[in-house]
C-alpha positions in Angstrom: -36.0 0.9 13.2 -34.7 -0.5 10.3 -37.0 1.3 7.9 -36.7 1.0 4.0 -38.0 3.1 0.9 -38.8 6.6 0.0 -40.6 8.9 2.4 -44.5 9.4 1.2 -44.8 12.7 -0.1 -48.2 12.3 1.9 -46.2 13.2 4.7 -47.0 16.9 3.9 -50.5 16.1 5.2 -49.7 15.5 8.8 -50.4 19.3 9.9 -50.0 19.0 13.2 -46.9 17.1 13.3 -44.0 19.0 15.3 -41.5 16.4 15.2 -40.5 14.2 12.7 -37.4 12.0 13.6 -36.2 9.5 11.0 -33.0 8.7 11.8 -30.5 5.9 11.0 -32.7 3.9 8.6 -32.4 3.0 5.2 -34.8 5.1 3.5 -33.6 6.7 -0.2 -34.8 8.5 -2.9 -35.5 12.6 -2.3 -36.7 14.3 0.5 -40.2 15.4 -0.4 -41.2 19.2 -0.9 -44.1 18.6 0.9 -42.5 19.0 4.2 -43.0 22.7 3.5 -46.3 22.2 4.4 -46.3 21.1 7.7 -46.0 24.6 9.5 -45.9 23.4 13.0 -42.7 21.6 12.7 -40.1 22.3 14.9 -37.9 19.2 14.7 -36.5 17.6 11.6 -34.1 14.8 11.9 -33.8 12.6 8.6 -29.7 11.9 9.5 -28.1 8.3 8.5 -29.9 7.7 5.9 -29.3 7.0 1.9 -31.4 10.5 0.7 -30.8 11.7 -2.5 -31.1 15.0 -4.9 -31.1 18.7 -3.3 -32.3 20.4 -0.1 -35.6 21.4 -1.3 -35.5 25.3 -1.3 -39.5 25.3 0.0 -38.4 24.2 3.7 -37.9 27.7 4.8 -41.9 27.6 4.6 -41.7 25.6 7.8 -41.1 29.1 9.8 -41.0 27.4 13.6 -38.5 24.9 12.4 -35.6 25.1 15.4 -33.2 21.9 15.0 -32.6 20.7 11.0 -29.9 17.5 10.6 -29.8 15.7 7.2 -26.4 14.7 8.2 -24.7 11.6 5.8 -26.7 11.1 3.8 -25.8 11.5 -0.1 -27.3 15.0 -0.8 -25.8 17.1 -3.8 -26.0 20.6 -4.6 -25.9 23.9 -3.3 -27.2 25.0 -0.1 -30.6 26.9 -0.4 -30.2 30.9 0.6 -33.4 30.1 1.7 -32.6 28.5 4.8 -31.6 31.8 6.0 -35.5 32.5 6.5 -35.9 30.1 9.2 -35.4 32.8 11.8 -36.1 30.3 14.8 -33.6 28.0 13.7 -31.0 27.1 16.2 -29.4 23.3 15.4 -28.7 22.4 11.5 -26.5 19.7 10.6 -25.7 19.4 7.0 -22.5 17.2 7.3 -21.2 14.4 5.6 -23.1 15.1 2.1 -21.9 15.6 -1.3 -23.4 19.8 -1.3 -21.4 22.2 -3.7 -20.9 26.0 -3.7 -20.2 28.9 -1.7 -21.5 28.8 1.9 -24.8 31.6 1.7 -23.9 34.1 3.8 -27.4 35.0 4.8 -27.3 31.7 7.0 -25.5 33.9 9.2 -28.5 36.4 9.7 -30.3 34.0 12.0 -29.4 35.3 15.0 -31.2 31.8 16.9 -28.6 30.0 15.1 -26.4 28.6 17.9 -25.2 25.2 15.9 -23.7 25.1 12.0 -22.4 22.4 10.5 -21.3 21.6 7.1 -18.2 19.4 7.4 -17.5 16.9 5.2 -19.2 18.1 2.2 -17.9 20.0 -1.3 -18.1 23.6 -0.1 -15.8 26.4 -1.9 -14.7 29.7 -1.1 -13.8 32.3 1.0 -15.8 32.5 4.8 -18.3 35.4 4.9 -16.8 38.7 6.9 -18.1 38.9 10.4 -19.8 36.2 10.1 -20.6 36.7 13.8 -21.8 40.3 13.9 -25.7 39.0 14.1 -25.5 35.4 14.9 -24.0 36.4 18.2 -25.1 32.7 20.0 -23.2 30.9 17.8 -21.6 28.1 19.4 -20.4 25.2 17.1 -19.4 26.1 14.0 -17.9 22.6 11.9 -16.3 23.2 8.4 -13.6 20.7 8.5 -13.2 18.6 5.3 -14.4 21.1 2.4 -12.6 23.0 0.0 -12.9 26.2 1.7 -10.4 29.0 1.1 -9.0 31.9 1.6 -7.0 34.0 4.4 -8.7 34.4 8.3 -8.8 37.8 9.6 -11.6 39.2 11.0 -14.3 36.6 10.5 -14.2 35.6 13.8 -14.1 39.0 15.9 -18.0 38.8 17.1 -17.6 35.5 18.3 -17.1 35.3 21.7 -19.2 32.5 22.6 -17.9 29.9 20.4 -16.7 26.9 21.7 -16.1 24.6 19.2 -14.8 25.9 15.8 -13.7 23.1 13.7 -11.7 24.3 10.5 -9.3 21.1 9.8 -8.7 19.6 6.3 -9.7 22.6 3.7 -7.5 25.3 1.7 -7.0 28.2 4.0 -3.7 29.6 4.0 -1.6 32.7 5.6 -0.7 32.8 9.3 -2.7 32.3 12.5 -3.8 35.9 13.3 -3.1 37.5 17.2 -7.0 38.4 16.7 -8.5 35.6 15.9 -6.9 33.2 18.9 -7.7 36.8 21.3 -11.3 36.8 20.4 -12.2 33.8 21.1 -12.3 33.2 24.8 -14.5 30.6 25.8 -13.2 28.1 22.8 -12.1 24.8 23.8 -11.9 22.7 20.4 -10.1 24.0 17.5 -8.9 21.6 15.4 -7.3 23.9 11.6 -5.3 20.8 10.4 -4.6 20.0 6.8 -4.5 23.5 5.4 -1.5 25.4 4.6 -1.6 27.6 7.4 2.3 29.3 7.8 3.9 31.5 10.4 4.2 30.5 14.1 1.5 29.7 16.6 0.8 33.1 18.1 1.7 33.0 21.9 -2.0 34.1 22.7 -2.9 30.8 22.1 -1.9 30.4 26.1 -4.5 33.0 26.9 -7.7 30.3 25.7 -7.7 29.3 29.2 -10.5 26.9 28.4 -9.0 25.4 25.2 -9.1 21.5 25.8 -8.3 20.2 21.9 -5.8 22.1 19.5 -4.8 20.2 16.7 -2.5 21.8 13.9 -1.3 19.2 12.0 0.0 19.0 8.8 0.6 22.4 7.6 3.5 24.6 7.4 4.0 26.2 11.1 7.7 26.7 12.0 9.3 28.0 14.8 9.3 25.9 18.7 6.6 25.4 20.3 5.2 27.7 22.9 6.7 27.2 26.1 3.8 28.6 27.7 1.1 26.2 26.7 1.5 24.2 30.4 -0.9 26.9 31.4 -3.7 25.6 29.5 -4.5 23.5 32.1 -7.4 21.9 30.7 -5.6 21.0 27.6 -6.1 17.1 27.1 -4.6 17.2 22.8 -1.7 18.7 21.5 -1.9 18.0 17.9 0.9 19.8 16.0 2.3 16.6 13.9 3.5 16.9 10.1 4.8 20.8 10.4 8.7 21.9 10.8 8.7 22.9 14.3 12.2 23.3 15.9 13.8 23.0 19.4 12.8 21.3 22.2 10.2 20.0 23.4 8.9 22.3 26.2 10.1 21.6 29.5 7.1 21.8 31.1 4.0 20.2 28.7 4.2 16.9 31.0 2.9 18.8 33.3 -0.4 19.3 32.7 -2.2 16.5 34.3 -5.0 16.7 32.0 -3.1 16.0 28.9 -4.4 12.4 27.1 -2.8 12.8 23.7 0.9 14.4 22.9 1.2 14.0 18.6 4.2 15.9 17.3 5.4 13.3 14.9 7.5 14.5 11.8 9.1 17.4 12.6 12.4 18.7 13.8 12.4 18.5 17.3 15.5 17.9 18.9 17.4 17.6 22.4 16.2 15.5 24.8 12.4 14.3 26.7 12.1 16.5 29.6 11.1 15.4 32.7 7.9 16.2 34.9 8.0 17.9 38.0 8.9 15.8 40.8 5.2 14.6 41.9 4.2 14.6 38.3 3.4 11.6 36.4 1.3 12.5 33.3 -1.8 10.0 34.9 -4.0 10.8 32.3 -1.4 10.4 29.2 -2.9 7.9 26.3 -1.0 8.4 23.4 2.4 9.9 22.8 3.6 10.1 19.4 6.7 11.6 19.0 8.1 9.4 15.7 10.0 11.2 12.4 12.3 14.0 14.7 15.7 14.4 15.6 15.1 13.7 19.2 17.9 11.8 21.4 18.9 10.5 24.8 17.6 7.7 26.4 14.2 6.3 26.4 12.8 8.2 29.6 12.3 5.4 32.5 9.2 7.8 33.9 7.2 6.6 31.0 6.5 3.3 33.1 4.4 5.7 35.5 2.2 7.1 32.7 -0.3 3.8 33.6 -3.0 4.9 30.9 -0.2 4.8 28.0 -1.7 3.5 25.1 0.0 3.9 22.1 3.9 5.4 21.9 5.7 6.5 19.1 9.4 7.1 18.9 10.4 5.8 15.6 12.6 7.6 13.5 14.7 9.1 15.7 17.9 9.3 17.4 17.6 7.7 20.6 20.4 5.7 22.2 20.8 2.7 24.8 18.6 -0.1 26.3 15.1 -0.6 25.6 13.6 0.1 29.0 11.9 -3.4 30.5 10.0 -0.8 33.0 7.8 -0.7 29.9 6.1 -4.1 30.8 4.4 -1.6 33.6 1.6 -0.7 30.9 -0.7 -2.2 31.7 -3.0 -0.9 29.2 -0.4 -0.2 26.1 -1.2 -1.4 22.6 1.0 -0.4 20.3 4.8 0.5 20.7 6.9 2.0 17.5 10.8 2.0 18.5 12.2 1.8 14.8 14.9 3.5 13.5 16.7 4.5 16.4 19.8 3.3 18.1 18.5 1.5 20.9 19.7 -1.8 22.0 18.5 -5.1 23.4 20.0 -5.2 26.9 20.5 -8.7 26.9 21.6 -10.4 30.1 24.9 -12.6 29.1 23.1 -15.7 31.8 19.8 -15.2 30.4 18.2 -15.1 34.3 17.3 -11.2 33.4 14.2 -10.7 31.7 14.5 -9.1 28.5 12.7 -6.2 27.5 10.3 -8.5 24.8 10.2 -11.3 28.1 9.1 -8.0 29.8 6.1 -6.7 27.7 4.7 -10.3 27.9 2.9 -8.1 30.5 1.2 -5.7 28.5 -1.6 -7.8 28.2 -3.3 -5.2 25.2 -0.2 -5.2 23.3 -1.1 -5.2 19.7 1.6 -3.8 17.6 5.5 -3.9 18.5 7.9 -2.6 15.7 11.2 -2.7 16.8 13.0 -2.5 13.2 16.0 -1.1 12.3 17.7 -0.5 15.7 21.3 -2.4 16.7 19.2 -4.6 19.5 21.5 -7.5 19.1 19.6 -10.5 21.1 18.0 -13.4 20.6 14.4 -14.1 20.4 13.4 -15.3 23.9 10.8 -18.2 24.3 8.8 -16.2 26.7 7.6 -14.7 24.1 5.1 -17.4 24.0 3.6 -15.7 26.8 2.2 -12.5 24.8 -1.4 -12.3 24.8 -3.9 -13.8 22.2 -4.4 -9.9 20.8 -1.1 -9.3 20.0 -1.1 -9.0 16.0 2.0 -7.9 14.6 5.7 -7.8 15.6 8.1 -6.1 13.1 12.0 -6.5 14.0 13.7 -6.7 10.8 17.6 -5.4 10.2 18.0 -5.6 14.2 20.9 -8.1 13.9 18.7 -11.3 15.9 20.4 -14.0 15.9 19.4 -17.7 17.5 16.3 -19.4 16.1 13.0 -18.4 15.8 11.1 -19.5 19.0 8.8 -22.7 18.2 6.6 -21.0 21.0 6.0 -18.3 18.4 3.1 -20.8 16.2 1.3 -20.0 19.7 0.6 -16.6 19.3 -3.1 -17.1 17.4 -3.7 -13.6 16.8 -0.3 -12.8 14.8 -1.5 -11.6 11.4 1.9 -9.9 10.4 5.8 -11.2 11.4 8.6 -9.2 9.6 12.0 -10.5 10.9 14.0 -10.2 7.7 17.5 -8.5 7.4 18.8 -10.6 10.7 20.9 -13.6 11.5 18.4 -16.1 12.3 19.2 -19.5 11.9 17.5 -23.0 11.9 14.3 -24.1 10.2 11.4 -22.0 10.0 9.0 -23.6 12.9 6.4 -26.3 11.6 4.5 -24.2 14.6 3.6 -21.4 12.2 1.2 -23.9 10.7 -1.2 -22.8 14.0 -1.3 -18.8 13.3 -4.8 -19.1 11.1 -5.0 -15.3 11.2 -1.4 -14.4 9.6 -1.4 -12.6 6.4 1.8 -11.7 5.8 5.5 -13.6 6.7 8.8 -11.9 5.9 11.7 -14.0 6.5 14.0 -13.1 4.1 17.8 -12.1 4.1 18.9 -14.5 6.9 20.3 -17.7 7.1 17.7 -20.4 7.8 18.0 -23.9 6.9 15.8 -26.9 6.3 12.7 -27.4 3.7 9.5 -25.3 3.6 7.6 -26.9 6.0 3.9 -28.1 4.7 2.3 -27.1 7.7 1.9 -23.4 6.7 -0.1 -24.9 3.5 -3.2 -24.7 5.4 -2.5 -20.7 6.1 -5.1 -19.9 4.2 -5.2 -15.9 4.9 -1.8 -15.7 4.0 -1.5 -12.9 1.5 2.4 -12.6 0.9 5.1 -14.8 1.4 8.8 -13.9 1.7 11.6 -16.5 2.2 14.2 -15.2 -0.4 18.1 -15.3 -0.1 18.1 -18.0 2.8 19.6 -21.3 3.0 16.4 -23.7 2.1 16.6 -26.7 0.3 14.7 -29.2 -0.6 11.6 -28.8 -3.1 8.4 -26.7 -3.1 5.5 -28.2 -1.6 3.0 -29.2 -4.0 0.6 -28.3 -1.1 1.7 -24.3 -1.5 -1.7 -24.4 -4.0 -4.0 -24.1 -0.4 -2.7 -20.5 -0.1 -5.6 -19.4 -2.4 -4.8 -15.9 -1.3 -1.5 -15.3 -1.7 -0.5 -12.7 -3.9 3.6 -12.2 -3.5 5.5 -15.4 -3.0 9.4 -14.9 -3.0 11.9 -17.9 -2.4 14.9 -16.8 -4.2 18.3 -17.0 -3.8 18.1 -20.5 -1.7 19.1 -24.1 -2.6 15.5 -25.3 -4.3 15.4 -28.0 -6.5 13.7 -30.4 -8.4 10.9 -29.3 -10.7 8.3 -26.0 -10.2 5.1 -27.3 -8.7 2.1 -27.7 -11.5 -0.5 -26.4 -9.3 1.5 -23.0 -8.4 -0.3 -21.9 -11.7 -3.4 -22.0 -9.1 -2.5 -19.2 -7.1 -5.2 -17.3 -8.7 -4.3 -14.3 -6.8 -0.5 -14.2 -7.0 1.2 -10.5 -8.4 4.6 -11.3 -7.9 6.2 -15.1 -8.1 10.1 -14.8 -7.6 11.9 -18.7 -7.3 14.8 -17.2 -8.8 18.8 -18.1 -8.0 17.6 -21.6 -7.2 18.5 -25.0 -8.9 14.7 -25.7 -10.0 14.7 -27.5 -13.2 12.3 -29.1 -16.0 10.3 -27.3 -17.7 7.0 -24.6 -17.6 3.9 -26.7 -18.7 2.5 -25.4 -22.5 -0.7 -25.9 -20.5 -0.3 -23.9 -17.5 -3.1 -21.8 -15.8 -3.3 -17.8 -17.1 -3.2 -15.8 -14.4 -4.7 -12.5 -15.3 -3.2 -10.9 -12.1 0.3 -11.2 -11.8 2.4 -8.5 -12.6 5.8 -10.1 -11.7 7.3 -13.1 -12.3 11.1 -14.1 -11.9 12.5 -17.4 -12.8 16.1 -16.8 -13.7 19.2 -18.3 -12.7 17.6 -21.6 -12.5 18.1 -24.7 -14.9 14.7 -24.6 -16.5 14.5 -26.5 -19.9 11.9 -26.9 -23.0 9.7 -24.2 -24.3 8.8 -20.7 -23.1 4.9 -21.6 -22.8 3.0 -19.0 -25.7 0.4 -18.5 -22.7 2.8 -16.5 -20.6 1.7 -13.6 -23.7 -2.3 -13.8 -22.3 -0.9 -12.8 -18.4 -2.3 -9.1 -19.4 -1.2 -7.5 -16.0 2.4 -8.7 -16.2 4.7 -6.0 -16.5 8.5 -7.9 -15.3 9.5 -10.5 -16.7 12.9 -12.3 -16.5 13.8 -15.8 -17.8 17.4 -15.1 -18.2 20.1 -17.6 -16.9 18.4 -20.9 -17.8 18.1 -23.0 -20.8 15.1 -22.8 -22.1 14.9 -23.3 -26.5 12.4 -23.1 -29.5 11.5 -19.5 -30.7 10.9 -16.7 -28.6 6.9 -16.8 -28.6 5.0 -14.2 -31.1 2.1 -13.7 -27.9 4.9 -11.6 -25.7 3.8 -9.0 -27.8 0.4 -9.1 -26.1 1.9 -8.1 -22.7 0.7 -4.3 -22.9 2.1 -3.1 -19.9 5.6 -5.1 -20.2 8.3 -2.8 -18.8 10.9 -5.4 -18.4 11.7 -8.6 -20.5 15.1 -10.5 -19.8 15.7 -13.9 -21.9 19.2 -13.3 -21.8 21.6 -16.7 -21.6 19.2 -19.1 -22.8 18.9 -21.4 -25.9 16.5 -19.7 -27.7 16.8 -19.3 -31.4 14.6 -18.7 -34.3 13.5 -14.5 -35.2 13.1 -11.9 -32.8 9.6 -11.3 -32.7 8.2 -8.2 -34.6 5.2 -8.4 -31.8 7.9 -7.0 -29.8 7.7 -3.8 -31.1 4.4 -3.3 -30.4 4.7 -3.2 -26.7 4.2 0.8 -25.3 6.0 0.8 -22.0 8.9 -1.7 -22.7 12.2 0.1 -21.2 14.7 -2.7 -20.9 15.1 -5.6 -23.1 17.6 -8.5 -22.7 18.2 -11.3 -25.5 21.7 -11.7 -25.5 23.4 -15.2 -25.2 21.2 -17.2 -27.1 21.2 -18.3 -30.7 19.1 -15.9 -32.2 19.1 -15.2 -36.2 17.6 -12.8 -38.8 17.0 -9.0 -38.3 16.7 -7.1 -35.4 13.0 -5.2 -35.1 13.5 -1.4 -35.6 10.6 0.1 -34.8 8.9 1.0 -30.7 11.0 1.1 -28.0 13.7 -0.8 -30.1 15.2 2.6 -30.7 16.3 3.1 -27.9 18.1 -0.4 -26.7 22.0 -0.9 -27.4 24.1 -3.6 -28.5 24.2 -4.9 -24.9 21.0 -6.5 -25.5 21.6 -8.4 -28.5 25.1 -9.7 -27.9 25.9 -13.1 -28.4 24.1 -13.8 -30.9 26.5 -14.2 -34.0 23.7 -14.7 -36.6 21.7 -11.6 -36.1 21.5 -8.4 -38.8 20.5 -5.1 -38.5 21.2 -1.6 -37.5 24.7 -1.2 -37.1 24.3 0.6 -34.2 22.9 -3.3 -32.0 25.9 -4.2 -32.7 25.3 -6.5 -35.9 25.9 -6.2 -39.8 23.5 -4.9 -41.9 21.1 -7.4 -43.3 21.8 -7.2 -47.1 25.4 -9.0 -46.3 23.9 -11.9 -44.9 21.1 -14.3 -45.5 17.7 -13.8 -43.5 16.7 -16.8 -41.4 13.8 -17.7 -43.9 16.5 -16.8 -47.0 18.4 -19.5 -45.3 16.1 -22.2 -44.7 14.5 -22.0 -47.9 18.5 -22.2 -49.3 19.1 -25.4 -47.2 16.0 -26.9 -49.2 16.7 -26.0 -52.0 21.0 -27.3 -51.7 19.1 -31.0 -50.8 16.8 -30.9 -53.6 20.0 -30.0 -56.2 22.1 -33.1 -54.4 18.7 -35.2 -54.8 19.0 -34.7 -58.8 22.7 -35.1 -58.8 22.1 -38.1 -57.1 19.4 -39.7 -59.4 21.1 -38.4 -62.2 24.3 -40.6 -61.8 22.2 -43.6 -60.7 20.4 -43.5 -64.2 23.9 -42.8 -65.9 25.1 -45.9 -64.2 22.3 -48.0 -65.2 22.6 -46.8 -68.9 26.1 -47.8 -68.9 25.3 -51.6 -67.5 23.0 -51.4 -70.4 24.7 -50.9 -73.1 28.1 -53.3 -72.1 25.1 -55.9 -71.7 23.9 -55.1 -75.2 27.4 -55.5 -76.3 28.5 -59.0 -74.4 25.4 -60.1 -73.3 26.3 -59.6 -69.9 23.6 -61.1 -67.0 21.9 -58.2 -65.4 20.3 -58.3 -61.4 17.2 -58.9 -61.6 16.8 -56.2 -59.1 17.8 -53.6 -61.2 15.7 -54.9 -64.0 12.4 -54.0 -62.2 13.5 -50.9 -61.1 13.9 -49.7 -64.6 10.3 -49.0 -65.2 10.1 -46.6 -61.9 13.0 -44.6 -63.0 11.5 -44.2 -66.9 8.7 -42.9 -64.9 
């Protein structure tokens, strides 16, 4: 309803209150002790809320109390032993809390108790011993996401009328015992992954002939999967993902009708997909996720007749030949991972055929296509126009594509993610693109695409990263490239880019990494540019830059690579670098720059590779931080250097410092000033004493000036 604020302790008064159901709200604070007085209550439900502090010990007052759920909420610390007291109790739901501990045993004396759950909480330890031998109703038990421990034996033998017993995502470890799975006949969920279970699956797991879910994933199992499990004929998941099973896939798992989800991703399954029995057609298969083996073959054409297919996964693997087009058949698919494989495009040489992308313009659902890294060898088609408004990302990069880039493709409104990069596309990126509002991230790099940036993806304005590097664009930035206020990686190196670097790029507030490298952009950085207290990257070598390195590069505190190198820029290497704390990487190499190297330098913690060479740098090489460990190599070429022999250079006492030889240049003018007026005021003594002699006319001129030179 919506409710806010603490619950009244005054609550404690309602005596002949039975239920009390509070759920979903926003009520906070603790849940008041008084509740132990209300000793008719036989429902309490304060779930979804925001309540605070412990489990108050006192509820095990409330002796007729039969269903208990204080699930998520933000409760902390252990469970009350107390609880165990409630001898009527047959629901309580303690899940998704912050509760420590051990789990009390004496919970397991209720013998009402036909509910327990605890899962997603804190709780440590090992699982009581026959946990079952009084609780003998005990039908859910839920302990997935603690930090339970511990081997499982015989915790389990006394219950036979459990059906769900969820144990996923803690520490247990050890094998799968032949008497736990035997005991427990009348289970049909069992989900135990995310421990660090070993061993094999014990082939008595075919003998749970009601087991619906079983979900393994992510521990250590080995061995091949049992060949028997088609006789679980209720089975709708197979969950056995992230493990090191070996073999084949079992020759008969398609067919069991009642299968919805098939995850065995990352493991070493090998051979090829087997077939279903002739009439069999896996009508209720979903998902089928089969990515990270070592399967191969051909892409199985009966796929087409699994009509409820939503999401397949056979990436990373070693499958061969044409992409089927009877996929287009889904109806309902949504997402399709084919990367990494060895399939190919099946590209009709007179382009009447459809395609197998002019083919899933049918799969009206289609949200995710990720061809990548497969040998297609085909041409975007413009029917690709024709995908559906929900389709959001298509991923095709290193698939050799060649042709251009579909102008239709600016249609698709729901794209938020193109990666076509490591291809052979060609032409100009679309002005189309300038439509896709929603896209947040275009990688485009590593082809061969022409033209200028086009300023209709300026107004883009969820773009997030940008990636048009090692191309064939000319032409100049767009000044308009400030509207992607969120962009936050913007590469356009290696390309033919020119003219000056946009002011207002220094408005990308957001940007981390900024790469116009291997370009022909010159001018220079502005002293007054924008800090930007994000970016951790920033590449603008091999360019013809020219002036000053601005001293406010030294206030971008997150910056941690930076390269100048290959440029011209002069002046002094500026003192603030040294402010860059998390600096890994500074390359000035094959500039102008001269003056000192900075003793700032040295105070930088993390810096690992340092390039100055090629400039005209003088005086003495800092010795102390990280300068202990760079070489000569990154001091070369500079002939006026001193220090450590070992940089490469000559020790400083043989040659002037860069201030020794300033303040010698100074003092060399002042001694030729005195020379100077010293040989003037000979001269004029001499006129003066031949005009004493023959009375010889002196300038006027020099007459007046005789009074400043006394002086």
């Amino acid at each position: 309803m919506g409710l806010q604020g603490t619950i009244s302790p005054h609550i404690g008064n309602l005596s002949f209150l039975v239920s009390l159901h509070l759920s979903n709200n926003s009520f906070f604070g603790f849940i008041p002790h008084e509740i132990s007085r209300l000793h008719r209550l036989r429902i309490l439900i304060l779930e979804v809320n925001q309540l605070e502090g412990s489990i108050p010990p006192s509820i095990h007052s409330c002796q007729k109390l039969r269903k208990v759920s204080f699930d998520s909420n933000r409760l902390i610390g252990a469970i009350p032993s107390s609880l165990g007291n409630l001898s009527t109790l047959e629901f309580l739901n303690l899940q998704r809390n912050s509760l420590t501990g051990p789990l009390p045993s004496i919970i397991f004396n209720i013998s009402s108790l036909n509910k327990f759950g605890v899962a997603g909480n804190l709780i440590s330890g090992d699982l009581p011993n026959d946990l079952c031998s009084r609780c003998l109703n005990l039908r859910g038990l839920y302990l997935s996401d603690n930090k339970f421990s511990g081997q499982l034996h015989s915790q389990f033998n006394n219950c036979g009328e459990l059906v769900i017993l969820s144990l996923s995502y803690n520490k247990f470890h050890g094998s799968i015992s032949k008497a736990l799975i035997g005991s427990l006949q009348k289970l049909e969920t069992l989900p135990l992954g995310g421990n660090n279970f070993t061993g094999i699956i014990p082939p008595t797991i075919c003998n749970l002939s009601r087991l619906q879910v079983f979900a393994i994933e992510q521990n250590h199992i080995q061995g091949s999967i049992p060949s028997d499990l088609w006789q679980l004929q209720k089975l709708y998941a197979l969950v056995l993902g992230g493990n090191n099973f070996e073999g084949a896939v079992p020759q008969k798992v398609f067919n069991l009708t009642s299968l919805q989800i098939v995850s065995l991703w990352t493991n070493s399954l090998s051979g090829y997909l087997p077939s279903p029995d002739m009439g069999q057609s896996c009508p209720n298969l979903e998902e089928l996720l089969l990515g990270d083996n070592k399967l191969s073959g051909h892409i199985p054409s009966y796929l087409s007749n699994c009509s409820k297919l939503i999401s397949v996964d056979f990436s990373s693997n070693l499958f061969t030949g044409t992409i089927p087009k009877s996929l287009g058949n889904l109806k309902h698919l949504q997402q399709l991972f084919l990367s990494r494989n060895q399939l190919i495009g099946g590209e009709a040489k007179d382009h009447k055929q459809p395609d197998f992308i002019s083919s899933l313009s049918n799969c009206r659902s289609l949200r995710f296509l990720d061809v990548s890294h497969n040998p297609l060898d085909i041409t975007i088609p413009d029917s690709i126009q024709n995908f559906s408004a929900s389709f959001q990302s298509f991923l095709a990069y290193n698939c050799q594509i060649r042709g251009h880039i579909p102008m239709g493709m600016g249609f698709l409104i729901g794209l938020n993610l193109i990666v076509l990069d490591d291809n052979n596309l060609t032409g100009n990126i679309p002005f189309t693109f300038g439509g896709l509002e929603r896209l947040q991230r275009l990688y485009l790099h590593d082809n061969k695409i022409e033209g200028l940036i086009p300023e209709e993806i300026c107004p883009l304005r969820n773009l997030g990263e940008l990636d048009l590097s090692n191309n064939r664009i000319s032409g100049i930035i767009p000044n308009c490239i400030s509207n992607l206020s969120l962009l936050q990686t913007l590469c356009l190196s290696t390309n033919r880019l020119e003219s000056s670097i946009p002011l207002n790029i220094w408005g990308l507030k957001n940007l981390l990494f900024l790469d116009l490298s291997l370009n022909s952009l010159g001018g220079h950085l502005p002293l007054n540019m924008t800090k930007l207290e994000t970016l951790e990257g920033l590449d603008f070598s091999s360019n013809e830059i020219t002036g000053e390195i601005p001293s406010i590069i030294g206030a971008f505190e997150s910056l941690s690579y930076l390269n100048f190198s290959n440029n011209s820029f002069q002046e002094d290497i500026p003192q603030s670098l040294g402010n860059l704390k998390g600096l890994d990487i500074l390359d000035l190499s094959y500039n102008n720059l001269s003056g000192e190297i900075p003793k700032s330098l040295e105070a930088l913690p993390y810096l690992k590779y340092l390039n100055l060479s090629f400039n005209k740098l003088v005086g003495e090489i800092p010795s102390g931080g990280h300068f202990v460990n760079f070489t000569a190599e990154s001091f070369s070429g500079n002939t006026a250097l001193c220090g450590n022999p070992i940089f490469g250079v000559p020790p400083c006492r043989t040659i002037p410092t860069y201030k020794q030889s300033k303040m010698k240049g100074i003092l060399l003018k002042c001694i030729l000033l005195v020379i100077a007026s010293i040989i003037i005021f000979v001269m004029l003594v001499y006129l003066l004493r031949r005009h004493r002699k023959s009375n010889m006319e002196i300038p006027t001129s020099i007459l007046d000036a005789l009074p400043t030179l006394e002086h």
